[in-house]
C-alpha positions in Angstrom: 7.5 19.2 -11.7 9.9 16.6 -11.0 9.5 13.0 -11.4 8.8 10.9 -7.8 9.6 7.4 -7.8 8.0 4.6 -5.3 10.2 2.8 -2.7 11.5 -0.8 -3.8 8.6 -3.6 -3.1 8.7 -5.4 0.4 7.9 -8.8 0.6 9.7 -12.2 0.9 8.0 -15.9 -0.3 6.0 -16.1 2.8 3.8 -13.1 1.9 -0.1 -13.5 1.7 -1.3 -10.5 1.1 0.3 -7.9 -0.8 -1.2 -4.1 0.2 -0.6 -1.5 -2.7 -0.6 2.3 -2.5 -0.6 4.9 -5.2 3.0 6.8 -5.1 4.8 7.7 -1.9 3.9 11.5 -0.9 6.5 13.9 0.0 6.8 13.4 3.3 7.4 9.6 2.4 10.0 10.3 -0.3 11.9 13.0 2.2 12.1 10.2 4.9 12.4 7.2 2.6 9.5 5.4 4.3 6.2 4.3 3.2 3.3 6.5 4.7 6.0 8.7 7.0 3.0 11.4 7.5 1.9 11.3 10.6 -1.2 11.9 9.9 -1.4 8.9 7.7 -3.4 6.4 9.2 -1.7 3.2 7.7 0.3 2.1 10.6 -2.4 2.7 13.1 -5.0 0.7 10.5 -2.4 -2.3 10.0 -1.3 -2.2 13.7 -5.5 -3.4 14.4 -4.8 -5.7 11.8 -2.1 -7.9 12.9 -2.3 -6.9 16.4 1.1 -5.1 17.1 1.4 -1.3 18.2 3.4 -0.4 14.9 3.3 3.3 15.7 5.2 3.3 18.7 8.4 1.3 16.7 11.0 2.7 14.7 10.5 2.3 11.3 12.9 -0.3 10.6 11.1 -2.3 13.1 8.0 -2.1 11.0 9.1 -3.9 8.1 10.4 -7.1 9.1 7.3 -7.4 11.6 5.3 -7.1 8.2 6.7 -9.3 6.6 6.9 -11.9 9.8 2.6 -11.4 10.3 2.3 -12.1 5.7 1.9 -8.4 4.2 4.1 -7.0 1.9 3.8 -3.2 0.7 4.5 -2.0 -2.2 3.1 1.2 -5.1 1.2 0.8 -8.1 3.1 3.6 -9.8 6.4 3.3 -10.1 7.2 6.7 -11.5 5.3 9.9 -12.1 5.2 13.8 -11.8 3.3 15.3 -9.2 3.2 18.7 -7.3 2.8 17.8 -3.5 1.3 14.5 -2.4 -2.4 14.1 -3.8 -3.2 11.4 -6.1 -5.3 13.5 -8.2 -2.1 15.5 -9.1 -0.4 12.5 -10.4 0.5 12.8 -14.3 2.5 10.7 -16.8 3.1 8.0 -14.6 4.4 4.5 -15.1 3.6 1.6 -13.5 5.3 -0.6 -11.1 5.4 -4.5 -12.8 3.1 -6.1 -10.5 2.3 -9.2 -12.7 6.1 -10.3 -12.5 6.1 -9.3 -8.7 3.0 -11.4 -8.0 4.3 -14.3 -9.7 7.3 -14.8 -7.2 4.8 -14.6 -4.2 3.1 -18.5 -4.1 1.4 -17.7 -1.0 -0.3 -14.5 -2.0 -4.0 -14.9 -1.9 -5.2 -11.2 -1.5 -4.0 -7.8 -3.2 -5.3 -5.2 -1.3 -5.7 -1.2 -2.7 -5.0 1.5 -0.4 -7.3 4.1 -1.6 -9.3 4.3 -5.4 -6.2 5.5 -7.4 -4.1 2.4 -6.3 -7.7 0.5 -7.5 -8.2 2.0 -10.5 -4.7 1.8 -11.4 -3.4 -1.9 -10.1 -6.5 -3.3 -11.2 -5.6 -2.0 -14.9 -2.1 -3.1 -14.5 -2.9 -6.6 -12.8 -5.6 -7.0 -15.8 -6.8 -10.8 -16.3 -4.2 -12.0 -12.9 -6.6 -9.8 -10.4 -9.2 -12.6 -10.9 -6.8 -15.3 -9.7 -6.9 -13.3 -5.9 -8.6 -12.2 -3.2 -9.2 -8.5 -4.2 -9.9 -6.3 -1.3 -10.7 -2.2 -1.7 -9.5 -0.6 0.9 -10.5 3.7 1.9 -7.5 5.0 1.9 -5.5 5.7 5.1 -4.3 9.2 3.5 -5.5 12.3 6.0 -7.1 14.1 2.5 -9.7 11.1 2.8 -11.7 12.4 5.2 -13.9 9.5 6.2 -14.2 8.7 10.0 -11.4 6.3 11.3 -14.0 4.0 12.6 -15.2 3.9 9.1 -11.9 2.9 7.6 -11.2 0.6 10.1 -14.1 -1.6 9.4 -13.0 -2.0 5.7 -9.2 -2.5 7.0 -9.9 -5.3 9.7 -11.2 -7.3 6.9 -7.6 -8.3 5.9 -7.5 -10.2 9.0 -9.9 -12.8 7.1 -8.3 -15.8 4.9 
């Protein structure tokens, strides 16, 4: 099993709220782009959030719009071995430093966790700094969790709030 490694943080001073995956899936690492599958529902989900049809832009379009609107992306693992692109199959990993992140981000107000293994595993690495934010647990936008999109949209639109 080789080791995967997440993308490089996105966010600038202005951001807000900081949204935080697991590790980039195969797809992801083969295009370089956070959630690349299309059946990912992340883009679609954050496009109702901020009110921009991010699915229909090229991906380099995505990121600065982002950033513009106060969300910054980034993985809660920074390293790990995994065969395919399940969370479950994550082992030995190593997490991303997201107390020295957070602390260059003075307007952050929410971290939000796409999906329980990005929960379970920021909230360990954030420890005693997760109480200073807005913490919001998000279903995860993956196509292996099989709840209705209706269903994750409800829990996804709250990031609209302040």
């Amino acid at each position: 099993m080789n080791r995967k490694r997440s993308f490089p943080a996105v966010v600038d001073p202005q951001v807000h709220t900081l949204i935080l995956g697991s590790l980039p899936g195969v797809l992801s690492l083969a295009h370089s782009q956070y959630y690349a599958h299309p059946q990912n529902r992340f883009w679609k989900l954050l496009a109702e959030v901020i009110g921009i049809d991010l699915p229909a832009l090229p991906y380099a379009e995505r990121l600065p719009l982002l950033l513009a609107h106060g969300f910054g992306l980034w993985d809660v693992v920074a390293e790990a071995r995994r065969d395919g692109s399940l969370d479950s199959n994550i082992r030995d990993h190593v997490h991303n430093d997201l107390t020295s992140l957070i602390a260059t981000l003075p307007q952050l107000h929410t971290i939000a966790f796409n999906g329980g293994t990005a929960a379970k595993l920021g909230l360990k690495a954030l420890g005693e700094h997760a109480g200073r934010y807005r913490i919001v647990l998000l279903p995860s936008s993956s196509p292996a969790y099989t709840r209705p999109y209706a269903e994750k949209l409800a829990a996804w639109i709250t990031l609209q709030e302040r």
